[in-house]
N, C-alpha and C positions, 0 to 999 in steps of 0.2 A: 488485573487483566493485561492482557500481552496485546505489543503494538504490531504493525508491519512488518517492522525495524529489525523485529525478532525473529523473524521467519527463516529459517536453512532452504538451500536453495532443495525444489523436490519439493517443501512444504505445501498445503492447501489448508485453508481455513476461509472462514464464513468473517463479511465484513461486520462489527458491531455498532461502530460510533465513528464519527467522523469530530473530533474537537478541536477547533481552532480558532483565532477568530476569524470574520468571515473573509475577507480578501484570501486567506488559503483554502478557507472549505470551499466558497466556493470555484475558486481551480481545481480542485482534487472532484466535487461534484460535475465539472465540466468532462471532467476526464473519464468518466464514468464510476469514478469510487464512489458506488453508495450503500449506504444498509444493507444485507441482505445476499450482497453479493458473491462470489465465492472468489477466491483469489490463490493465485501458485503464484511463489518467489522461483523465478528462474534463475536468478543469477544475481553475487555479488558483485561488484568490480575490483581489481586486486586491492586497491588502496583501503575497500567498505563505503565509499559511495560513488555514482550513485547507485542504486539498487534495481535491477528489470523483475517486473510482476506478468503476469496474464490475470485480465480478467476481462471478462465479456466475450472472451475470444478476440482480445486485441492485446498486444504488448509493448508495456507503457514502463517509462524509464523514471525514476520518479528521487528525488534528492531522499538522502535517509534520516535528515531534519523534517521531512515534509511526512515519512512515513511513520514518523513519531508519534502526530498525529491522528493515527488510523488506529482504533482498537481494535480487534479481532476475537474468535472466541473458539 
């Protein structure tokens, strides 16, 4: 299964799992990543982190250790 991490910027995809322990899920659940969700990767930054998403219709800047985390599908 492919992470966040993996996403090209222009991508969309549906959120699957959230695996971490919990001090990271739950910040990434604060921040609205959860199940279900639908996500676009707007943007790398030149170096590869960290990584800008849209989701919820908010745009969240998000480390790309953290979006490791995020399955998608």
């Amino acid at each position: 299964m492919r992470t966040l991490s993996e996403l090209k910027p222009g991508e969309k995809s549906i959120i699957a799992d959230v695996s971490s322990d919990s001090k990271i899920k739950r910040k990434l659940v604060e921040m609205g990543i959860t199940k279900g969700e639908e996500v676009e990767m707007i943007r790398v930054a030149p170096l590869g982190d960290p990584i800008a998403v849209e989701i919820r219709g908010y745009k969240l800047t998000i480390r790309k250790n953290d979006a490791k985390h995020i399955k998608i599908k």
